[in-house]
DSSP file (Angstrom, degrees, kcal/mol; ACC not computed):
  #  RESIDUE AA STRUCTURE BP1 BP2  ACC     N-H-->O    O-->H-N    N-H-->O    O-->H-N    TCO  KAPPA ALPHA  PHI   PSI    X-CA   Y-CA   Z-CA
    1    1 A X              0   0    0      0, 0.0     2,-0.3     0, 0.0     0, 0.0   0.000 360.0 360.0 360.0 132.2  136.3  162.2    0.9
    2    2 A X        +     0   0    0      0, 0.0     2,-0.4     0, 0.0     0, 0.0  -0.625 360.0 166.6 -88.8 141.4  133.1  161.1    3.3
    3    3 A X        -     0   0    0     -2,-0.3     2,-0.3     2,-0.0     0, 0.0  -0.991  26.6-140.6-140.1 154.9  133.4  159.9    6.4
    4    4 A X        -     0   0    0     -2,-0.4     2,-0.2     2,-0.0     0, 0.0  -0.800  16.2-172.3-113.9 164.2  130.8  159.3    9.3
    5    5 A X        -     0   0    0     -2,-0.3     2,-0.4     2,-0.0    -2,-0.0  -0.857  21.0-128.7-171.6 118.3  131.9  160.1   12.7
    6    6 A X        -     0   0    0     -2,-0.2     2,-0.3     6,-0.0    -2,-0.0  -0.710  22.7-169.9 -69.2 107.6  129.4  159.0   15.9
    7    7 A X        -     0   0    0     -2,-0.4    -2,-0.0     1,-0.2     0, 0.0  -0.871  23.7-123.8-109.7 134.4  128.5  161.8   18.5
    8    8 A X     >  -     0   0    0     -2,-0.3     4,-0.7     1,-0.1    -1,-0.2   0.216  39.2 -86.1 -64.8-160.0  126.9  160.9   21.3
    9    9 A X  H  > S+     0   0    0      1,-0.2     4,-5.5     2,-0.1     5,-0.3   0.924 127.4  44.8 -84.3 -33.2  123.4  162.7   22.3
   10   10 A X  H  4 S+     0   0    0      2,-0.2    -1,-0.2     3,-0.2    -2,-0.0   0.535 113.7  49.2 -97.6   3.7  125.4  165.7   24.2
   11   11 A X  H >>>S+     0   0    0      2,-0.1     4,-1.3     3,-0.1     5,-0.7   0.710 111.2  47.3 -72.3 -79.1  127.6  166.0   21.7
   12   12 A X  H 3X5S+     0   0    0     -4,-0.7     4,-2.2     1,-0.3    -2,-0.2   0.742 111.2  48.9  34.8 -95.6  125.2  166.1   19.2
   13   13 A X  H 3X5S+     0   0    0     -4,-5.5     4,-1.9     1,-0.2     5,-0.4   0.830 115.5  51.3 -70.4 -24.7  122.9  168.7   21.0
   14   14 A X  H <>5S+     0   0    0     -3,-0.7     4,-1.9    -5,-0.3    -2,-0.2   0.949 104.3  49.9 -90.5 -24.6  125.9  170.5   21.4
   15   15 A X  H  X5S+     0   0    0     -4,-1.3     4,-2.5     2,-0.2     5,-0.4   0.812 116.5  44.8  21.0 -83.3  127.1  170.4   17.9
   16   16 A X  H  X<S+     0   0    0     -4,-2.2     4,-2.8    -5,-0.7     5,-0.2   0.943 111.7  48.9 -60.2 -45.1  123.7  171.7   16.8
   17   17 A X  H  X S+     0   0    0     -4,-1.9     4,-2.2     1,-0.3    -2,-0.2   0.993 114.5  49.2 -72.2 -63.3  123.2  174.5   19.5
   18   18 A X  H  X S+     0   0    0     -4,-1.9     4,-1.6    -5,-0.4    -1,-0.3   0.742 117.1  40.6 -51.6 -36.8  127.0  175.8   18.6
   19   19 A X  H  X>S+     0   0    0     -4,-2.5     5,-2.3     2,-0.2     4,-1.1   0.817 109.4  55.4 -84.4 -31.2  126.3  175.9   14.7
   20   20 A X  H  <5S+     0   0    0     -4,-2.8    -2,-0.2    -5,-0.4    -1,-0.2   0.887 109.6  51.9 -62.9 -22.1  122.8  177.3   15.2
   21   21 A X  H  <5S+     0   0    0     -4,-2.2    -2,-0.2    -5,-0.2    -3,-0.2   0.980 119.9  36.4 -71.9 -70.2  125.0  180.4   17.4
   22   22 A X  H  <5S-     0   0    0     -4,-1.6    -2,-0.2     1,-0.2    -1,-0.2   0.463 115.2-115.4 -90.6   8.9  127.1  180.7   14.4
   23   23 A X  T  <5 +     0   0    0     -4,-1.1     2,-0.4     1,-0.2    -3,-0.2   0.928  69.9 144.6  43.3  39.3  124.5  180.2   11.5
   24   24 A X      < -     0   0    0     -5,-2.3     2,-0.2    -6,-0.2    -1,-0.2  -0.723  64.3-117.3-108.5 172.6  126.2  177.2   10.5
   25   25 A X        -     0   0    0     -2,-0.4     5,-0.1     3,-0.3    -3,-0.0  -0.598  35.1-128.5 -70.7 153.9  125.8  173.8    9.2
   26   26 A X  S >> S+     0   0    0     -2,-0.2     4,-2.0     1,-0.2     3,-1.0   0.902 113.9  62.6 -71.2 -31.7  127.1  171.4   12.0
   27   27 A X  H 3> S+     0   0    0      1,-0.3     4,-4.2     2,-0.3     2,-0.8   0.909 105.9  47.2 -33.9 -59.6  129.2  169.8    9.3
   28   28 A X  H 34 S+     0   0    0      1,-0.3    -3,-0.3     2,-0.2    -1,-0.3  -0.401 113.6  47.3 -69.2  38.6  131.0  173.5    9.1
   29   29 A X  H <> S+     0   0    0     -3,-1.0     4,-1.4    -2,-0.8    -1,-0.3   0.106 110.8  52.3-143.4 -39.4  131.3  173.7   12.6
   30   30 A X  H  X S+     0   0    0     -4,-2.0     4,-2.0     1,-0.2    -2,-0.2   0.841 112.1  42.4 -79.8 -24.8  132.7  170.2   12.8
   31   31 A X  H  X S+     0   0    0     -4,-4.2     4,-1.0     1,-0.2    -1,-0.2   0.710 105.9  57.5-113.0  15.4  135.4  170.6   10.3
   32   32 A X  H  > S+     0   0    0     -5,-0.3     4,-3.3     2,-0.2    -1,-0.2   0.926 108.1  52.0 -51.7 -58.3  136.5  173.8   11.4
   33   33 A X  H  X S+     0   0    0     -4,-1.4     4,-1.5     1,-0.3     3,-0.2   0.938 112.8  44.8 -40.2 -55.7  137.0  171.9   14.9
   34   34 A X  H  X S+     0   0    0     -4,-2.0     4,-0.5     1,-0.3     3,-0.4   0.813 114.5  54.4 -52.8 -52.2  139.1  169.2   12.8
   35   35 A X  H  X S+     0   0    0     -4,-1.0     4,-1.4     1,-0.2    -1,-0.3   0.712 116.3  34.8 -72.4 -52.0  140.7  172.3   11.2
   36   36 A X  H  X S+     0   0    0     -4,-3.3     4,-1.0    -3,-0.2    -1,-0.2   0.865 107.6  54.8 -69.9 -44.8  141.7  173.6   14.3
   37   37 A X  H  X S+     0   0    0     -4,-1.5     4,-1.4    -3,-0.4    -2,-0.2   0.566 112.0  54.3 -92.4   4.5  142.5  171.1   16.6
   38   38 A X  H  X S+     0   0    0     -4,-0.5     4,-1.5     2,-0.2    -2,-0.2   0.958 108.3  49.8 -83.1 -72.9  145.3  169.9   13.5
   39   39 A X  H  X S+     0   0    0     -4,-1.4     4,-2.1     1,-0.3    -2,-0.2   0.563 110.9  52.7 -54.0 -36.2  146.7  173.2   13.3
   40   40 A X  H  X S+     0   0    0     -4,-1.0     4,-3.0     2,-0.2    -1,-0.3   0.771 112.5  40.3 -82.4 -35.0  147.1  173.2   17.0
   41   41 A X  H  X S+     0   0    0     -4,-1.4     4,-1.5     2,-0.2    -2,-0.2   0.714  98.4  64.7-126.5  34.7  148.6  170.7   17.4
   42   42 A X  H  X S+     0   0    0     -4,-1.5     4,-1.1     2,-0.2    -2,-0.2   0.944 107.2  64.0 -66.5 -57.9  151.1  170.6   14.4
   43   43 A X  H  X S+     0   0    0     -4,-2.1     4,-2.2     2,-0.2    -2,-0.2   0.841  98.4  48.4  -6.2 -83.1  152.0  173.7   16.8
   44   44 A X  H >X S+     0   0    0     -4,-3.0     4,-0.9     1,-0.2     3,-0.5   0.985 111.4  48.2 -43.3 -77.5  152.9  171.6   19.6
   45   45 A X  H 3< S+     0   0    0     -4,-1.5     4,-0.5     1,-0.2    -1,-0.2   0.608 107.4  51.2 -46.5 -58.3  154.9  169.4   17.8
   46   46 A X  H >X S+     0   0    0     -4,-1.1     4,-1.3     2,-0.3     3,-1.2   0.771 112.9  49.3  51.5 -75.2  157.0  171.9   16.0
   47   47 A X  H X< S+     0   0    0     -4,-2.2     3,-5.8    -3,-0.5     5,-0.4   0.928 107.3  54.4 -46.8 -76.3  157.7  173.7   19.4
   48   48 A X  T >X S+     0   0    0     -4,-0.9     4,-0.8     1,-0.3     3,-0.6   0.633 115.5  41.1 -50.4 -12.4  158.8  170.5   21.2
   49   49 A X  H <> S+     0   0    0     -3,-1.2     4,-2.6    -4,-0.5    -1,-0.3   0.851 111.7  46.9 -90.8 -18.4  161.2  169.9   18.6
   50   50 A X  H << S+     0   0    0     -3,-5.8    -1,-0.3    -4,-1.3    -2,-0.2  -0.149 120.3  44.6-100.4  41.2  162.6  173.0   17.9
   51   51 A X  H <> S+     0   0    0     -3,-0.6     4,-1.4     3,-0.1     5,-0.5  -0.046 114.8  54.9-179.5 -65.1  163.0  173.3   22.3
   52   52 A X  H  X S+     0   0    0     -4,-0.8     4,-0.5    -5,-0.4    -2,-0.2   0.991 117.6  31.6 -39.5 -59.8  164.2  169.7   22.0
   53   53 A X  H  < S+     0   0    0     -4,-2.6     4,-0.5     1,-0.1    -3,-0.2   0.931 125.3  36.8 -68.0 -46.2  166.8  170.6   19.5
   54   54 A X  H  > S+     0   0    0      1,-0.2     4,-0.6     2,-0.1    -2,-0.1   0.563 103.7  67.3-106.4  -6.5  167.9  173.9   20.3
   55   55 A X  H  X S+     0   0    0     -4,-1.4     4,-1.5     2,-0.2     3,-0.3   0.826  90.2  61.4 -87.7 -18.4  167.7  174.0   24.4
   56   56 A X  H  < S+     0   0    0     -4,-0.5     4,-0.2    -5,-0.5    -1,-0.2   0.905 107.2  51.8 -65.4 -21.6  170.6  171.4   25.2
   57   57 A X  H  4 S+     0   0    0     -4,-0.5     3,-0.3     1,-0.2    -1,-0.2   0.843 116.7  35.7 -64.0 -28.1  172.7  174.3   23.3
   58   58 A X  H >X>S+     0   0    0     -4,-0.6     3,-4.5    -3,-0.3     4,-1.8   0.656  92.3 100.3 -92.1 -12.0  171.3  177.3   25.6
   59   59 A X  T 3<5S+     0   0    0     -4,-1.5     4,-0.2     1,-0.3    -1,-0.2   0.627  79.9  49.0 -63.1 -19.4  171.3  174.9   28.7
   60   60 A X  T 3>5S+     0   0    0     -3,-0.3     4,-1.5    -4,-0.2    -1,-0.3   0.786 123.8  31.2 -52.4 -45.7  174.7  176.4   30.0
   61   61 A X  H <>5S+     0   0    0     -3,-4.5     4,-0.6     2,-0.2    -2,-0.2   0.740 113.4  56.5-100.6 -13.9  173.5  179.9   29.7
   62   62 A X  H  X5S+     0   0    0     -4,-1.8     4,-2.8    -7,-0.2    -1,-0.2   0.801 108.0  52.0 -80.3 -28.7  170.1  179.3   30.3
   63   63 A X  H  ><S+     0   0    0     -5,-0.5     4,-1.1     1,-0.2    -2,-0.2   0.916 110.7  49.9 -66.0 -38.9  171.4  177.6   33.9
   64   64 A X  H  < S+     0   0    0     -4,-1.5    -1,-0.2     2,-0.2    -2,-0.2   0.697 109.0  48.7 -78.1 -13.8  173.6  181.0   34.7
   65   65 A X  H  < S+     0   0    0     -4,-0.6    -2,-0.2     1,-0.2    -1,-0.2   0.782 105.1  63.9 -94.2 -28.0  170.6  183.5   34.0
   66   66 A X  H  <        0   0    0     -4,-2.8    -2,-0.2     1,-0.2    -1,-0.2   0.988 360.0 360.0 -53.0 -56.1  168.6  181.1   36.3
   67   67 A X     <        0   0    0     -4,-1.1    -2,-0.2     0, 0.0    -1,-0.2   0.468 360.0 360.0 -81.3 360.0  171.1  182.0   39.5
Protein backbone atom coordinates (compact mmCIF):
# COMPACT_ATOMS: atom_id res chain seq x y z
CA UNK A 1 0.00 0.00 0.00
CA UNK A 2 1.49 3.77 -0.70
CA UNK A 3 1.38 6.31 1.55
CA UNK A 4 3.22 9.84 1.68
CA UNK A 5 4.39 10.93 5.03
CA UNK A 6 5.88 14.83 5.33
CA UNK A 7 9.35 15.31 6.99
CA UNK A 8 10.35 18.45 7.72
CA UNK A 9 13.90 19.84 6.21
CA UNK A 10 15.93 18.24 9.33
CA UNK A 11 14.24 15.29 9.19
CA UNK A 12 14.75 14.97 5.77
CA UNK A 13 18.53 15.78 5.84
CA UNK A 14 18.58 13.42 8.41
CA UNK A 15 16.83 10.67 6.75
CA UNK A 16 19.15 11.04 3.78
CA UNK A 17 22.51 11.38 5.80
CA UNK A 18 21.37 8.00 7.98
CA UNK A 19 20.51 5.94 4.71
CA UNK A 20 23.57 7.28 2.83
CA UNK A 21 25.67 5.67 6.30
CA UNK A 22 23.89 2.44 5.72
CA UNK A 23 23.80 2.33 1.78
CA UNK A 24 20.26 2.54 1.91
CA UNK A 25 17.30 3.93 0.20
CA UNK A 26 15.67 6.39 2.75
CA UNK A 27 12.41 4.50 2.09
CA UNK A 28 14.42 1.31 3.63
CA UNK A 29 15.55 3.29 6.39
CA UNK A 30 12.09 4.69 7.02
CA UNK A 31 10.28 1.52 7.20
CA UNK A 32 12.68 -0.31 9.18
CA UNK A 33 12.01 2.79 11.71
CA UNK A 34 8.11 1.95 11.31
CA UNK A 35 9.28 -1.69 11.77
CA UNK A 36 10.90 -1.05 14.73
CA UNK A 37 9.23 1.38 16.61
CA UNK A 38 5.87 -1.27 16.16
CA UNK A 39 7.76 -4.03 17.50
CA UNK A 40 8.81 -1.96 20.41
CA UNK A 41 6.09 -1.03 21.32
CA UNK A 42 3.87 -4.16 20.92
CA UNK A 43 6.63 -4.94 23.73
CA UNK A 44 5.47 -2.43 26.06
CA UNK A 45 2.12 -3.32 25.90
CA UNK A 46 2.48 -6.94 26.34
CA UNK A 47 4.68 -6.28 29.54
CA UNK A 48 2.20 -3.83 31.06
CA UNK A 49 -0.40 -6.35 30.77
CA UNK A 50 1.17 -9.36 31.73
CA UNK A 51 2.68 -6.98 35.10
CA UNK A 52 -0.95 -5.70 35.25
CA UNK A 53 -2.30 -9.14 35.51
CA UNK A 54 0.10 -11.11 37.25
CA UNK A 55 1.56 -8.48 40.02
CA UNK A 56 -1.66 -8.05 42.22
CA UNK A 57 -1.04 -12.01 42.73
CA UNK A 58 2.88 -11.57 43.84
CA UNK A 59 1.91 -8.26 45.66
CA UNK A 60 1.87 -10.08 49.14
CA UNK A 61 5.15 -11.63 48.55
CA UNK A 62 6.57 -9.14 46.59
CA UNK A 63 5.73 -6.64 49.80
CA UNK A 64 7.63 -9.21 52.34
CA UNK A 65 10.99 -9.53 50.12
CA UNK A 66 10.75 -5.66 50.08
CA UNK A 67 11.29 -5.44 54.15
Amino acid sequence: MAMTVRFDEAETAALRKRAAVEGRSMQEVTRAGVREYIERHSRDELLDKVLDEELPRYAEALDRLGR
